[in-house]
N, C-alpha and C positions, 0 to 999 in steps of 0.2 A: 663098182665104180673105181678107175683109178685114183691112186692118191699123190699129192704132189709127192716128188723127188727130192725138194727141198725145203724146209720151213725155218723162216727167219724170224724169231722173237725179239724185238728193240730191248725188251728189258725183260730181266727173268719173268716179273709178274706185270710188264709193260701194260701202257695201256692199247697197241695196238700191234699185229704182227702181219708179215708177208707171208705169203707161199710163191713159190717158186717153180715153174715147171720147166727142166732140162732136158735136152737132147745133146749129146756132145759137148756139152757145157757153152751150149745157146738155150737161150729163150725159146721155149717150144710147146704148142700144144693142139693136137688137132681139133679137137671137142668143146673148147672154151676156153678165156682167157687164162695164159700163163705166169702173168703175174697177178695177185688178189693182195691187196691192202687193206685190212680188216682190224676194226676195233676188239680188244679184247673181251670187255663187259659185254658186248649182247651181238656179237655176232656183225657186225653193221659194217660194210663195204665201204671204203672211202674211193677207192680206185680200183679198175680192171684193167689189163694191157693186154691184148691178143696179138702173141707171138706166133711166126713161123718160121724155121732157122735162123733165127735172133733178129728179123724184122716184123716191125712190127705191119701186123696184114690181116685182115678180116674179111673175107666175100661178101658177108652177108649183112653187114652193120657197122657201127663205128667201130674203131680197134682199140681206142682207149678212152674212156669213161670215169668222169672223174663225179663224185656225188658228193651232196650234204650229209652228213651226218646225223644232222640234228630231224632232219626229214625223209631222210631215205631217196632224195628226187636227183635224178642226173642233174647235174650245173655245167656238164661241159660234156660234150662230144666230139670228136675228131675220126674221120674215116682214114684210113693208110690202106697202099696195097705195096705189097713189096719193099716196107721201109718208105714209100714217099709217100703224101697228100694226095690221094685219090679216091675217088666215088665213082661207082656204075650208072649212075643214071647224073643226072644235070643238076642235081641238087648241089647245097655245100658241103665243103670237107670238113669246116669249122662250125659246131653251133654252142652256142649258150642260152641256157634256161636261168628262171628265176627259182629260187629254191624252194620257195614256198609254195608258187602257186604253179609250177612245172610248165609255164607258158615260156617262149621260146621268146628272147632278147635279143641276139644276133647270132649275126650267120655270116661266113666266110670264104672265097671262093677262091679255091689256089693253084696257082698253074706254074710249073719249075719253080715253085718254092717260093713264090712271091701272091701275096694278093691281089684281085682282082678287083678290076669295077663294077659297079654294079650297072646292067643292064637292065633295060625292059624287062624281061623274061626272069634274070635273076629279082628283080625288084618287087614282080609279077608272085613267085614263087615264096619270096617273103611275106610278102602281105597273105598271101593264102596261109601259110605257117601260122603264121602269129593269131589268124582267125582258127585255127585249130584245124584246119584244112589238107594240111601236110604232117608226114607220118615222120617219129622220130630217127626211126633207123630203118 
């Protein structure tokens, strides 16, 4: 498996450290997030960011994931394609979970960098989320 390129320790015996994955000296990685923001006691992900030539861009899920620590559960999702706010399908680019109980809190629809209204369809697609009806990524 490759290994990052770069590893950044906040503090010699910090309590949490980055990896880093480079191309060019961009953010890059084809296989999984390029950046990983990890506690150092047990291993525990705080954040992912999936790089590709230093934007951030994901095909197949959100590109940066931000989690609890204390629970392990995503608390924020954001899709990107190319550096901007974008998703494949009609879903949103912005979601928030609860930490504890990983049920989904809001959602966000973004179009040239501004948020959207909420429509039928978008209001429609929420309420099906929130009943566990829709998938997280």
């Amino acid at each position: 498996m490759p290994q990052p390129m770069l590893e950044y320790r906040i503090e010699e015996d910090g309590p949490v450290y980055t990896e880093l994955w480079l191309l060019d000296d961009r953010l890059h990685r084809e296989d999984g997030p390029a950046c990983i923001l990890r506690r150092t006691s047990d291993g525990a992900v705080g954040f992912e960011l999936w790089y590709q030539q230093g934007h951030l861009h994901r095909e197949d899920g959100p590109a940066a994931l931000h989690y609890d620590f204390d629970s392990g559960r995503v608390t924020q999702a954001h899709y990107f394609r190319d550096g901007a706010p974008a998703r494949g399908d009609d879903g949103p680019e912005s979601l928030t979970f609860d930490a504890q109980t990983g049920r989904l809190q809001d959602a966000a629809w973004i179009r040239d960098n501004e948020a959207q209204g909420l429509t039928l369809t978008r209001w429609l697609w929420l309420t099906r989320a929130r009943a566990g009806e829709a998938s997280r990524d």
